[in-house]
ZATORFI-360579 format. One line per 8 residues: for each residue x, z, y of N, C-alpha, C, O. Coordinates in Angstrom, 2 decimals. Atoms other than C-alpha are relative to their C-alpha. Example, Ala and Ser with C-alpha at 12.3 -4.5 7.8 and 13.67 -1.06 7.14 Angstrom:
2
0.89/0.00/-1.19/12.30/7.80/-4.50/0.90/0.00/1.20/1.94/0.66/1.18 | -0.82/-0.06/-1.19/13.67/7.14/-1.06/-0.77/0.73/1.09/-0.26/0.90/2.20
//
This chain:
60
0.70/1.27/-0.10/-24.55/25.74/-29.06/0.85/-0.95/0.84/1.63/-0.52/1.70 | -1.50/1.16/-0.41/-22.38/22.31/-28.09/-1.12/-0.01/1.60/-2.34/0.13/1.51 | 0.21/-0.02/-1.40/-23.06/22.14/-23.85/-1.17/-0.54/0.56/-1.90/0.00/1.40 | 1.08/0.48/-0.17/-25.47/19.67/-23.81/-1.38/0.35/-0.08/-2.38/0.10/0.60 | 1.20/-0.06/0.43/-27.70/21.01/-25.82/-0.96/1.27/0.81/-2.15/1.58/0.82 | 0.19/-1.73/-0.96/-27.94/24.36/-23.59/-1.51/-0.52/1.17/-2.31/0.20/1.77 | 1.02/-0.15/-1.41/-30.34/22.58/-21.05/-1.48/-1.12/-0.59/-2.29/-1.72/0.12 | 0.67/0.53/0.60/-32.38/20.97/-23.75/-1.94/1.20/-0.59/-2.04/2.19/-1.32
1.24/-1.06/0.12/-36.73/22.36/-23.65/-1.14/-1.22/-0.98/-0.96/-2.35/-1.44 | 1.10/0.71/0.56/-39.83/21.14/-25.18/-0.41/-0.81/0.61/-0.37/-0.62/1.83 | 0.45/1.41/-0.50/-41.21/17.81/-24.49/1.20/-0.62/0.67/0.73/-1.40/1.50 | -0.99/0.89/-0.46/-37.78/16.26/-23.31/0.43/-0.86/-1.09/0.35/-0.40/-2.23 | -0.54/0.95/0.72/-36.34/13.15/-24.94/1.31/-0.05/-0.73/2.21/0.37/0.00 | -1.33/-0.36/0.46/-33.35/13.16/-27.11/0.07/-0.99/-0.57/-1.00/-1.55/-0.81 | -0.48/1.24/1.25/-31.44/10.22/-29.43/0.96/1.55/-0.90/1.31/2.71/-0.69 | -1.29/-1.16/1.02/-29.18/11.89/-32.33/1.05/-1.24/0.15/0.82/-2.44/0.03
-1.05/1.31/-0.39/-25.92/10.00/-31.52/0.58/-0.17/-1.91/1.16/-1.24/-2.09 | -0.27/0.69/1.41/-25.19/10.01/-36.12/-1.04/-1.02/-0.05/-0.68/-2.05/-0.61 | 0.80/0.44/0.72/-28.46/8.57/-36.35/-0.86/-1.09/0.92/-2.05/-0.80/0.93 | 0.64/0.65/-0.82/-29.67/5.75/-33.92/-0.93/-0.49/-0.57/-1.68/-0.85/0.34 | 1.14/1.22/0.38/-32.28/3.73/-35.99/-1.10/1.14/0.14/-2.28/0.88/-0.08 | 1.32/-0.99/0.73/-34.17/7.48/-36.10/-1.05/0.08/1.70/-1.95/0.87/1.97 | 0.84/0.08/-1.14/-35.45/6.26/-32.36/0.20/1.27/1.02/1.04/2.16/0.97 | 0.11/-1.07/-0.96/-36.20/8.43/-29.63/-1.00/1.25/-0.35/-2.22/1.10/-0.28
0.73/-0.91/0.27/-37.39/11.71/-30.60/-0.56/1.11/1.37/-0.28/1.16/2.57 | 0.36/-1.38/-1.26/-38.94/14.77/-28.60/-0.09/1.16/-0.50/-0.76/1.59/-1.44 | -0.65/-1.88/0.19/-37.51/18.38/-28.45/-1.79/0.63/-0.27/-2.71/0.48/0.54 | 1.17/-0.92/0.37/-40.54/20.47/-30.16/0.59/1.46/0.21/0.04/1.86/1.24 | -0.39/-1.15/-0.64/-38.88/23.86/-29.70/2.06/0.11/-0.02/2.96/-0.65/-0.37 | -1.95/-0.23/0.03/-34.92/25.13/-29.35/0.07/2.14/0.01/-0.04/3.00/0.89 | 0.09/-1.63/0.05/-34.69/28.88/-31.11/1.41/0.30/-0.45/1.82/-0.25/-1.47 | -1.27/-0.38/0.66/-31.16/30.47/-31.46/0.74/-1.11/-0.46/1.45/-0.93/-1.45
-1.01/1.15/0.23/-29.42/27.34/-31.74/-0.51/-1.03/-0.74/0.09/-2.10/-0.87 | 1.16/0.78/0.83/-32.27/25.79/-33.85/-1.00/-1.13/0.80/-1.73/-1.01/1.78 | 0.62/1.25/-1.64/-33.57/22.29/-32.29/-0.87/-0.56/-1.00/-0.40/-1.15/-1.97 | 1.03/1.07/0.84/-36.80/20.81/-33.93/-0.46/-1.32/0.92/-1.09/-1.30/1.98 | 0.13/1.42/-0.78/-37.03/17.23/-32.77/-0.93/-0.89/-0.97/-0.82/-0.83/-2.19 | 0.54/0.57/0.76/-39.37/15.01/-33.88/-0.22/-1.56/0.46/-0.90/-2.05/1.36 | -0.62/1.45/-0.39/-38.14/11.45/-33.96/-1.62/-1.16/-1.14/-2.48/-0.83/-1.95 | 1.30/0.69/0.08/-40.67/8.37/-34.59/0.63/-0.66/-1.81/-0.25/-0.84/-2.65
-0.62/0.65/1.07/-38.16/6.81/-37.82/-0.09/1.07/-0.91/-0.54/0.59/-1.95 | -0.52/-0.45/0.47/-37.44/10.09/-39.42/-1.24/1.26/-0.26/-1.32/1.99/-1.25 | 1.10/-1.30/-0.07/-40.48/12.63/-38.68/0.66/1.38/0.94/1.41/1.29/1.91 | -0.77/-0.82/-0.62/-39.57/16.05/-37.73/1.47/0.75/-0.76/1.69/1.08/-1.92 | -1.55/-0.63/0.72/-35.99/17.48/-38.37/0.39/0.94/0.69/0.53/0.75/1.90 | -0.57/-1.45/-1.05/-34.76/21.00/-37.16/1.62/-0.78/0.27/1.99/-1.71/-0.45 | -1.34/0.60/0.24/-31.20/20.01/-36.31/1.01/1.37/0.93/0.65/1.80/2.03 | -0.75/-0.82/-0.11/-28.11/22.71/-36.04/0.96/-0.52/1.76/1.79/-1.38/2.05
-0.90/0.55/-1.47/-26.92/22.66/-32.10/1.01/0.33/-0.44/1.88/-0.54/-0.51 | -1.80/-0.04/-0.16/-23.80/24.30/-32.83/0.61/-0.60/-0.71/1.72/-0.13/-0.93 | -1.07/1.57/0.84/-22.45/20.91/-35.03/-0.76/-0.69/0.67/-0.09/-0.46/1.68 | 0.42/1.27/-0.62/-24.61/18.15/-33.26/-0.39/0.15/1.81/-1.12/1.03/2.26 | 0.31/0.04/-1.36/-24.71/17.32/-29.38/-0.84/-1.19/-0.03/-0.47/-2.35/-0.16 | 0.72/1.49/-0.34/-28.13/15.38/-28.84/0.11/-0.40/1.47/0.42/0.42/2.33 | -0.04/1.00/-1.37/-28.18/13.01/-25.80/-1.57/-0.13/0.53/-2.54/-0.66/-0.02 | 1.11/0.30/-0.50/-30.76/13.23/-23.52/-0.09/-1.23/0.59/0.83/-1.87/1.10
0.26/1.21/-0.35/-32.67/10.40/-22.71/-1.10/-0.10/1.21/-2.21/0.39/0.98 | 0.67/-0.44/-1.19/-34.23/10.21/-19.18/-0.83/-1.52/0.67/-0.47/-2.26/1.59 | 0.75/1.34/-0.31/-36.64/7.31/-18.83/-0.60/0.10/1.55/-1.14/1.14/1.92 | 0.83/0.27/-1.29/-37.93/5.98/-15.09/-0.83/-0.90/-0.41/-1.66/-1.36/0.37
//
């Protein structure tokens, strides 16, 4: 899994850096390298950690 994604849990915020218009999604689970995110543009999408590093997004 690409570095980032290693400290990525449920209910945290993520962008997909291919796909910006798909909004800010939120980590639904992370199994074996398997990341279900469910973004507000796109719905939910499992997405492969070991090819994509999502970006967490840390709102105050």
């Amino acid at each position: 899994m690409k570095p980032m994604n290693s400290i990525l849990e449920p209910g945290m915020l993520v962008r997909h850096p291919g796909a910006p218009d798909w909004g800010v999604g939120q980590v639904q689970s992370v199994i074996e390298g398997r990341i279900t995110v469910n973004f507000p543009e796109a719905g939910k999408v499992v997405i492969d950690g070991r090819r994509i590093e999502l970006m967490p997004v840390y709102e105050s």
